[in-house]
DRENFIDREN-993838 format. One record per residue: x, y, z of N, C-alpha, C, CB in turn; residue in one letter. Coordinates in steps of 0.02 Angstrom, whole numbers, plus 50000, padded with zeros to 5 digits. Glycine has a CB too. Layout:
XYZXYZXYZXYZA;...
//
This chain:
518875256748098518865249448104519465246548067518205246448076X;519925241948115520505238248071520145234948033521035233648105X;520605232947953520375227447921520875222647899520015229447870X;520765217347886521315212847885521285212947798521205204747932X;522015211447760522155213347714522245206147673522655217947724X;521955207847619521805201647566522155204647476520685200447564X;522435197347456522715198347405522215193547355523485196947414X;522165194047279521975191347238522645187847183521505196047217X;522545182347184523045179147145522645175847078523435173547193X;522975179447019522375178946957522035184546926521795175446980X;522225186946876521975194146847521435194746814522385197146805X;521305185246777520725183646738520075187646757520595176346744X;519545185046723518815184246726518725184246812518535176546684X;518775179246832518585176646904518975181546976518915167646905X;519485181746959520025188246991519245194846996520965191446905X;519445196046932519265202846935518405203646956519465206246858X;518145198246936517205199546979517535199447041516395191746973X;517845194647066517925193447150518055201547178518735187547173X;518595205047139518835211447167518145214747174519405215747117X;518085216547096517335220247137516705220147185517025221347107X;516815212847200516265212547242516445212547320515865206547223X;517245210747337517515213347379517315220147414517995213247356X;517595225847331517525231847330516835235747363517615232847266X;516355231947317515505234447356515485232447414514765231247325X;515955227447439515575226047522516165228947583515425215347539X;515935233947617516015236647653516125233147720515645240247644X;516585227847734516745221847775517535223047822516795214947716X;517435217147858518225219047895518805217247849518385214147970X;518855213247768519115213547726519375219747677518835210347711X;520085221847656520215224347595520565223047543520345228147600X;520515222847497521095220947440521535225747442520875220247364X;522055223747453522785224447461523225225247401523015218747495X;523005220747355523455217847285523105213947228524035212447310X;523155217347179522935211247143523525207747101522355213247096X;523725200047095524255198347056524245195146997524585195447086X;524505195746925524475193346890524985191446861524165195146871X;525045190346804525965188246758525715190546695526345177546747X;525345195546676525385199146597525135207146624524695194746522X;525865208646606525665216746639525225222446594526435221046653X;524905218346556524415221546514523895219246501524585222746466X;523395214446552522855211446571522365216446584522975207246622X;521815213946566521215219646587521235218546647520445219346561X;521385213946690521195212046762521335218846815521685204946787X;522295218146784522575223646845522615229646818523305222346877X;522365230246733522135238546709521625240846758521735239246626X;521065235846786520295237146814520715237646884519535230046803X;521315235746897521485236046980521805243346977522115228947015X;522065244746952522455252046955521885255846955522995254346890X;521375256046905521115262346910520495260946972520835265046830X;520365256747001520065256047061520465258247119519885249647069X;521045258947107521525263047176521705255647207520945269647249X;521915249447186522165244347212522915244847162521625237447208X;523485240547229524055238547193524055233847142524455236447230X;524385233147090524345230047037524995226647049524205234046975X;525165219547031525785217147022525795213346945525955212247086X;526105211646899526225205946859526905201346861526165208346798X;527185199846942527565195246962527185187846988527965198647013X;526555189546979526195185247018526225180947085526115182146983X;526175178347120526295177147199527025177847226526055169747219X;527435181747192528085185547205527755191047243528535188247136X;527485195447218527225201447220526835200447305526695202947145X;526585193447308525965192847362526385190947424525315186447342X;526815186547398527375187647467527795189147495527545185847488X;527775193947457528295203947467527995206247532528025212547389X;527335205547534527185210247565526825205747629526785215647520X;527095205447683526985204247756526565204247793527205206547783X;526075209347761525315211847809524695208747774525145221547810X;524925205047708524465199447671524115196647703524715194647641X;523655193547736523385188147774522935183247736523025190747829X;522605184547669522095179247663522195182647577521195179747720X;522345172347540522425174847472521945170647428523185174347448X;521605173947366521185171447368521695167647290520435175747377X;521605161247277521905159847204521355159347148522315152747204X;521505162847102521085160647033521405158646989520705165247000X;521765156546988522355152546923522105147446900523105149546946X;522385141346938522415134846902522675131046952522825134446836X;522405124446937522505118646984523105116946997522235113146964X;523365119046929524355116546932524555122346967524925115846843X;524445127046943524885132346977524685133147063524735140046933X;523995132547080523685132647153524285127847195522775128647155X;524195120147157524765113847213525405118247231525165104947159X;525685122247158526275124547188526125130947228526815125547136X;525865138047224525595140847255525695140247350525055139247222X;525185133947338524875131947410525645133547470524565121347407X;525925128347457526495127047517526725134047527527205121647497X;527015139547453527075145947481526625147247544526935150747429X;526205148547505525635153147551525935149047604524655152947537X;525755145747623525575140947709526335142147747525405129147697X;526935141547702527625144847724527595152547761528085145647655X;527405156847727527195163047731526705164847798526865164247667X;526195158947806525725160847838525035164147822525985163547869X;525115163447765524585165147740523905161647710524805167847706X;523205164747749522605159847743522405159247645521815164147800X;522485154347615522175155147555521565148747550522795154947494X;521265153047517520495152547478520725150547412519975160447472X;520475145047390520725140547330520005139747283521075131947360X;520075146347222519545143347179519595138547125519275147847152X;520005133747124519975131647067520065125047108520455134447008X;520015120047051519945112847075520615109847122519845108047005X;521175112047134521615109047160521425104347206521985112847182X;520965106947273520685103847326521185101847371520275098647308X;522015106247360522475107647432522115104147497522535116847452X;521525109247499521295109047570520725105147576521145115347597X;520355105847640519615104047626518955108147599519425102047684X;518265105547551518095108747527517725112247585517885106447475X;517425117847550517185122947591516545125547569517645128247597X;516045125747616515215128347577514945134247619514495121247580X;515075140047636515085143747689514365142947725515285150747669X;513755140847713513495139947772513085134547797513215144347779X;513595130147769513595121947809514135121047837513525115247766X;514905120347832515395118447849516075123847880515485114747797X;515755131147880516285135047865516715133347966515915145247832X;516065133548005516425132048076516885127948076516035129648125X;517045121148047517265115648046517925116948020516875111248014X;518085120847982518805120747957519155129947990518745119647846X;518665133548039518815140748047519835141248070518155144048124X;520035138048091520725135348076521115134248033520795131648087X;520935131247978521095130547914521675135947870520435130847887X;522185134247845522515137147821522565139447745522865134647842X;522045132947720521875131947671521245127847654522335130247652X;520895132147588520225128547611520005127447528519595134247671X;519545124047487519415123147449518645126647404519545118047466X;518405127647369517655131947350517495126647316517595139847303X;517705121347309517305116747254517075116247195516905115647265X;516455118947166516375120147096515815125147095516235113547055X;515565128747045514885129347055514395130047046514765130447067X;514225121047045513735116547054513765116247118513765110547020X;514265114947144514415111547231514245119047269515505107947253X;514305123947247514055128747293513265130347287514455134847282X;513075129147241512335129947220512005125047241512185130447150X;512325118547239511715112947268511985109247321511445107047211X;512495108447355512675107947417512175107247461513015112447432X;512255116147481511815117947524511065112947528511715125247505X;510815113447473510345109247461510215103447486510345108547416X;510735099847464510625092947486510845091747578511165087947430X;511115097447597511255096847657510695098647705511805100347667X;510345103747666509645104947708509155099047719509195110447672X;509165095647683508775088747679509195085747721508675084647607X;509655082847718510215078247765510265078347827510855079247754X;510045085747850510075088247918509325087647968510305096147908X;508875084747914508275081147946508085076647930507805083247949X;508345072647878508105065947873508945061447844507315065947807X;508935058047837509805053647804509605052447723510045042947852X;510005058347694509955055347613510195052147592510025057747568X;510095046247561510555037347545510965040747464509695026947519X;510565045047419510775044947379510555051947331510695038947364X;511025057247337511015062347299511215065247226511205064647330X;510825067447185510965069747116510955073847108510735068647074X;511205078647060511155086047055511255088746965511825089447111X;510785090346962510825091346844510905101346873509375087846757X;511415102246831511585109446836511665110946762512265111246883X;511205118146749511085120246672511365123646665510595122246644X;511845127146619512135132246647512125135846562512925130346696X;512375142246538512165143946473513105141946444511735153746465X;513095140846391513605139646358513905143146365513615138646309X;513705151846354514345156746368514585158146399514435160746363X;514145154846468514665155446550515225151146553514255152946624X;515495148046516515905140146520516315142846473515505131646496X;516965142546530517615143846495518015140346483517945147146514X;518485139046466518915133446410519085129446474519745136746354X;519395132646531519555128746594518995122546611519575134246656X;518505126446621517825120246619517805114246574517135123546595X;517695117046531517685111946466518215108346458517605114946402X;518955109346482519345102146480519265099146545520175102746464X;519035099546598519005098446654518455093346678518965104146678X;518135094046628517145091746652517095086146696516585088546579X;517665082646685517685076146725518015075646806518105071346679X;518425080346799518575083846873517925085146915518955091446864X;517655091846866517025097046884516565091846899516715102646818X;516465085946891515895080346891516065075746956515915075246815X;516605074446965516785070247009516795077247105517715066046968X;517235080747079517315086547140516455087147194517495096147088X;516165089047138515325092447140515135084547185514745094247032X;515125079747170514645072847175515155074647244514665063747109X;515915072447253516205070847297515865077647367517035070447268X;515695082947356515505085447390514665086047389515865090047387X;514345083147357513735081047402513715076347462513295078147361X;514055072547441514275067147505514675068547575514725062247474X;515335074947552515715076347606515455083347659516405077347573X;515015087147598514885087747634514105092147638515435088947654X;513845089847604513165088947608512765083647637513005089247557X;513125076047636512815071547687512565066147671512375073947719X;512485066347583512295061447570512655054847575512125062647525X;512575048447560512675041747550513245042947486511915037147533X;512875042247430512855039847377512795048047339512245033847371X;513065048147290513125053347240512965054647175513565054347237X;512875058447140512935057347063513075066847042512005052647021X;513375069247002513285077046962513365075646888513915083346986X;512845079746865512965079846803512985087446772512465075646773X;513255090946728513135095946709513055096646616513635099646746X;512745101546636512225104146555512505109946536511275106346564X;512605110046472512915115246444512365119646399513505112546404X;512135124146411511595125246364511655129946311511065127046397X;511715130946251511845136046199511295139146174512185133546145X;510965141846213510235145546208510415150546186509775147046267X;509995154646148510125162246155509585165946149510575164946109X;509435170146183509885171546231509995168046282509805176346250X;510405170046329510695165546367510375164346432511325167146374X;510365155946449509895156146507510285157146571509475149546513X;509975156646636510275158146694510465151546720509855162246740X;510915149546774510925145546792510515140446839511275146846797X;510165135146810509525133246866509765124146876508465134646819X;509735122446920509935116946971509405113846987510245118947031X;509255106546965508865101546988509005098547032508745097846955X;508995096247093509315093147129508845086747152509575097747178X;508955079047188508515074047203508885067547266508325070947122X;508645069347316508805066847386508325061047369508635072147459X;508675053647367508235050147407508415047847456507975046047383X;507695045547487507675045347568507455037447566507045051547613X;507755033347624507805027547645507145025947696508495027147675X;506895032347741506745031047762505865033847718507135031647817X;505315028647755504755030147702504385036147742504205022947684X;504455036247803503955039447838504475046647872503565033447900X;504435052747835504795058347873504215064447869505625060547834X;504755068647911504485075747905504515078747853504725079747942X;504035078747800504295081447728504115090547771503655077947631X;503685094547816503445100747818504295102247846502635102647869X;504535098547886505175101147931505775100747870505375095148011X;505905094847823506165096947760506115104647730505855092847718X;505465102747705505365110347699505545116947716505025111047710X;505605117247764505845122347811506525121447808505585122047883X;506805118447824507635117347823507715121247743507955106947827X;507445119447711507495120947649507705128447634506905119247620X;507065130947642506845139247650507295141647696506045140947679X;507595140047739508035142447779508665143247748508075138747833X;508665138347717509395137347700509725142447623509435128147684X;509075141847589508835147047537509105155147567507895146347531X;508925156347617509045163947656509555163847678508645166247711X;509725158047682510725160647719511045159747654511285153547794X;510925158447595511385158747547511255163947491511445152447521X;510645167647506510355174047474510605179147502509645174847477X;511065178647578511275185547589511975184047559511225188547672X;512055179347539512915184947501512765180547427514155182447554X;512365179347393512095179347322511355180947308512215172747295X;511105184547304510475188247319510145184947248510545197747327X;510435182247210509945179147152509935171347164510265180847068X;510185170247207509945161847224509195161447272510685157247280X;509045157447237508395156247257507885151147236508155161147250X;507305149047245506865142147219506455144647163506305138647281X;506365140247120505945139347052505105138047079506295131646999X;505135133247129504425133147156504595128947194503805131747117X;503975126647233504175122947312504305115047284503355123147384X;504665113847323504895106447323504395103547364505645104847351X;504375095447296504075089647308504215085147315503805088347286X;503985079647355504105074247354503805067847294503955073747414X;504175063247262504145060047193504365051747226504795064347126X;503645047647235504115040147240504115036647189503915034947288X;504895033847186505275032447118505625024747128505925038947102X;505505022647066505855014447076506585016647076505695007747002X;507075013847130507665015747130508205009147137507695020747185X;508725009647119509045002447155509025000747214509655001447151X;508895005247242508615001447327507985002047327508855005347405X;507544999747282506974998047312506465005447286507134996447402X;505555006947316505335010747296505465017447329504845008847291X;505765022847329505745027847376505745034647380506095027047402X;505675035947428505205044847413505845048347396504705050047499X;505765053647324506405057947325506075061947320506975057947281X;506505066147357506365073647376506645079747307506875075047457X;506145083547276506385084947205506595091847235505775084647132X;507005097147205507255105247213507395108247161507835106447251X;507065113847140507255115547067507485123847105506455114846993X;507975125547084508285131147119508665136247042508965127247188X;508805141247050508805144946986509555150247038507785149846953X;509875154646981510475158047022510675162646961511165152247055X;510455169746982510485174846957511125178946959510025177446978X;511515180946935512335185546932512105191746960512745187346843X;512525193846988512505199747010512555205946974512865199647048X;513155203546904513125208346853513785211946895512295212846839X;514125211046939514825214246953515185215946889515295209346994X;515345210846884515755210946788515375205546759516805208346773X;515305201046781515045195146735514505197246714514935188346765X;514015194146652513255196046644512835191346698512975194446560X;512465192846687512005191546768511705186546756511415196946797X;511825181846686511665175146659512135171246712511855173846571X;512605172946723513265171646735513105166646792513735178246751X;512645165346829512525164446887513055157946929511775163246883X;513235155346867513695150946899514345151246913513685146546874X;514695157146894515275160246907515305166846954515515161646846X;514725168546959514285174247000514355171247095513225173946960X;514275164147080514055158847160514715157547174513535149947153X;515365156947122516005154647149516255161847168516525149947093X;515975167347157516485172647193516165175347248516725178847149X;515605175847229515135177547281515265173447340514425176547258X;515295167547338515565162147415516225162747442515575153847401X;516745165247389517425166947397517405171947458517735170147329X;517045178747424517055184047459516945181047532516535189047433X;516195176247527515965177147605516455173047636515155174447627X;516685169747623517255164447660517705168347683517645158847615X;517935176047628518555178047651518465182047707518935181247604X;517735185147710517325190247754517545187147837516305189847733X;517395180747820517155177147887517735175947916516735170347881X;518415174247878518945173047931519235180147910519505165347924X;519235185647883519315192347925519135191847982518985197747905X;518575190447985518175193448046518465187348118517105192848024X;518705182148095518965179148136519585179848165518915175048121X;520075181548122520585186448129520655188648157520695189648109X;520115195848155520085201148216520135199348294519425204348211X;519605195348304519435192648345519935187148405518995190548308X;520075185548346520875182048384521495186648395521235175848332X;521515194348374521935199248383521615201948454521965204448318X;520935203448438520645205248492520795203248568520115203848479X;520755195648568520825190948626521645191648663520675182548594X;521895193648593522775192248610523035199248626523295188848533X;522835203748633522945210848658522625211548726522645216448608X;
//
């Protein structure tokens, strides 16, 4: 089976879970390269002895090589803007984890059809990958006027990038409940928690609904559905207990919100399996990158 060839840009933390989970999945994807700029990073020590190319020229290295097709960035927002135009010069599809938002954001299984063209695409945050979905499962059977989302996450998952950022990370997350989860109206907040040990990442989320009289059983279901398409490529996402409905004095008036308490377990690739919220941004990376492999092909296919 051909596979279409993928580079990692970023040696960090986030780089290197993404590689391995690449690595475990046996897809029309391979890593090709990993790139960094400190040639003595644990990132591309862990890429050499995995039998991947190692560079520390960083996206020098990535557009050396011609048969690249899909790059994933883990850097930085500054470095991604400049980044971007390479890649897209080159021709090359990149997957943008960090806040830049080059492109449009991306939730792989609400929106991924909509941008399958895309040259460049965005992962959002993740909060926005964890409760997205969420609020979109509701949206897609009833119209949510106004969505919130409280994300807990353990202190030791939150890296310095986060923490000067929070106000980005706050605005991005809200901006994509709305773009593309469906709601009206927005709000994100996130929780930093210094437990110890350390807790997992768990997500409150709260749709209200305009209208008084819906299908809360067909909610439901959208729900649970939506739960299973995002458990096959993060197998620790999943519900705390069934969602209820709560009517609440709101600025518009009295109205039914729809409550979701959802929890998100790490895979334990490299991260600890607390990790769950850095666990959901690579884990969605991967499947995004899976999916336009596989689209790739397919358009090689047609053209032969």
């Amino acid at each position: 089976m051909s596979k279409v060839k993928a580079a990692i840009l970023g040696s960090g933390n986030i780089g290197t879970d993404l590689m391995y989970k690449i690595l475990k999945n046996d897809g029309a994807m391979e890593i090709a390269l990993v790139a960094g700029i400190d040639p003595e990073s644990e990132g591309l020590q862990r890429a050499k002895e995995a039998g991947i190319a190692a560079s520390h020229e960083g996206i020098k290295g990535i557009l050396a090589d011609p048969d690249i097709k899909i790059v994933f960035d883990a850097t930085s927002a500054k470095a991604h803007v400049q980044a971007a135009e390479q890649l897209r010069e080159a021709g090359k599809m990149a997957i943008d984890l960090t806040p830049a938002a080059v492109g449009p954001y991306l939730v792989p299984p609400v929106n991924l059809m909509d941008h399958i063209e895309a040259k460049n695409v965005n992962m959002v945050s993740c909060a926005g990958q964890a409760t997205t979905p969420l609020v979109y499962a509701v949206s897609r059977v009833v119209p949510v006027h106004y969505a919130e989302m409280i994300a807990t996450v353990a202190s030791r998952a939150i890296g310095p990038g986060t923490r000067q950022n929070v106000d980005e990370f706050t605005r991005t997350t809200a901006n994509s409940l709305i773009q593309v989860g469906g709601a009206t109206k927005a709000r994100a907040i996130p929780v930093f928690n210094p437990a110890e040990p350390p807790i997992i990442m768990t997500n409150t989320v709260y749709a209200a609904i305009t209208e008084k009289d819906f299908d809360f059983d067909a909610v439901k279901k959208s729900i649970a559905d939506m739960i299973q398409d995002v458990s096959e490529y993060v197998p620790g996402y999943r519900l705390k207990g069934e969602p209820i409905v709560d009517y609440r004095d709101t600025p518009w008036g009295r109205l039914p919100v729809v409550v979701i308490m959802n929890e998100v377990e790490g895979a334990g690739d490299f991260f600890p399996t607390y990790a769950g919220n850095l666990d959901i941004m690579t884990a969605s990376a991967r499947r995004v990158g899976e999916l336009y492999a596989n689209h790739f092909l397919q358009k090689e296919e047609v053209q032969q």
